[in-house]
N, C-alpha and C positions, 0 to 999 in steps of 0.2 A: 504494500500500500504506500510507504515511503517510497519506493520508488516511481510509483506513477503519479504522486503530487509534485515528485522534483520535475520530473518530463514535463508537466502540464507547467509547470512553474517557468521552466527555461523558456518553453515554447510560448509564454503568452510574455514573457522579459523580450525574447526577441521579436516578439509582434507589434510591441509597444517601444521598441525601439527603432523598426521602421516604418511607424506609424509619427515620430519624430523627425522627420525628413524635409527640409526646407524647398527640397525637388518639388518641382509642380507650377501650378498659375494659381495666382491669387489676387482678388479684386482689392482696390485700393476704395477707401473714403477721403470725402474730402472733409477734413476738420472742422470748417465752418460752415457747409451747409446739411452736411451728414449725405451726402449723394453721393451714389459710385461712381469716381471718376473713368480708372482703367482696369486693365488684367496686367500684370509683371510674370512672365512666364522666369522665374528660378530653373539656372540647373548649373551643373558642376562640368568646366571646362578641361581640354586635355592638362592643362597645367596643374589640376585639382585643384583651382579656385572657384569661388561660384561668383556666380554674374545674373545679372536681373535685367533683362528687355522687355520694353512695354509691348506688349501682343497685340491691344488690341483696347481701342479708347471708347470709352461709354459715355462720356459726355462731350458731347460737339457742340457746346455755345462756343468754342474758339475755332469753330470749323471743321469740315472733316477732317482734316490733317494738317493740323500746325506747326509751324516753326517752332523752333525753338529758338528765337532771339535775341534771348539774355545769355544764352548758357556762354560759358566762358572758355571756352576750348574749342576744337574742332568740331563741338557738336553745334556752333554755332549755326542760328540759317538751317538747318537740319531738321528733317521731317521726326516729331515727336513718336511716331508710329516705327517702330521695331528698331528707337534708341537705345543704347545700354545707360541704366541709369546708376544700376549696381554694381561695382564691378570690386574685384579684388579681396574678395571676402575668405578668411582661413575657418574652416572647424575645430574648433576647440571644446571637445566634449560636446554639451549642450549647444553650445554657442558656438555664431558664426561673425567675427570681427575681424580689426583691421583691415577695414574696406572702406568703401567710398557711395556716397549716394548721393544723385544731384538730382536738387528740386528745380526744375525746367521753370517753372513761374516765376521762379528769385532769382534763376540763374545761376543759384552759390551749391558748391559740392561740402559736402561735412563727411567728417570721416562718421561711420557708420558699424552698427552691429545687431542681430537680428537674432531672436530666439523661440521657439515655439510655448506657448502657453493656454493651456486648455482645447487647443485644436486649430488656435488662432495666432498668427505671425507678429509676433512684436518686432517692429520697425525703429529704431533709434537711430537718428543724425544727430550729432552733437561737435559741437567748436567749445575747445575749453570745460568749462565746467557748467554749461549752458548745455540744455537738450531737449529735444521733441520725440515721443513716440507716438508710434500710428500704430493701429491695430489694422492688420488686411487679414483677409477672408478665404477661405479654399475655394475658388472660383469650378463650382464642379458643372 
């Protein structure tokens, strides 16, 4: 009997640990009108970092496909539709940090760190000791 509670044991520890998986698309909110902006499709590049491109925009008051006119790099002028916004991120246990995430509206990149909590993607950009989290959604 010890033995097949350890089995079911391992077996529901490993189910719950790739059910921990930042792989996937997931719907963004927008913080001040609570509306779904976009989808960020997550996944894990050959270099084993993960990176976030926006899939696929759900709100078009800025058009079907916007510039991105503020951003401060080569994404300048750059259609907001399959940008990388995320990029550079390590896993660390739980957590995925030392990365970068730019908010296309501000234009400003913040380093960034993302971790799953209750089924939902905690979002953190922060400069310094200042910071914003977003919660996004499994976009199923």
């Amino acid at each position: 009997m010890k033995k097949i509670f350890f089995v079911l044991l391992l077996l529901f520890t490993g189910l719950q640990a790739q059910a921990q998986s930042i792989i996937g698309s997931w719907k963004t909110i927008d913080d001040e009108t609570n509306k779904a902006k976009s989808i960020i499709r997550i996944y894990k590049a050959t270099n084993g970092k993960f990176y976030g491109k926006v899939e696929k925009l759900l709100d078009k008051s800025g058009g079907e496909n916007p510039l991105c006119d503020k951003c401060p790099d080569s994404r300048k002028n750059q259609p907001i539709l399959d940008m990388v916004l995320i990029k550079d991120l390590e896993q660390d246990g739980n957590e995925w940090k030392n990365g970068k995430v730019l908010d296309p509206e501000k234009g400003k990149e913040y380093n960034c760190k993302l971790w799953i909590e209750n089924g939902k993607l905690q979002v953190r950009g922060y400069w310094g000791v200042f910071y914003r989290t977003q919660t996004w959604y499994p976009a199923n």
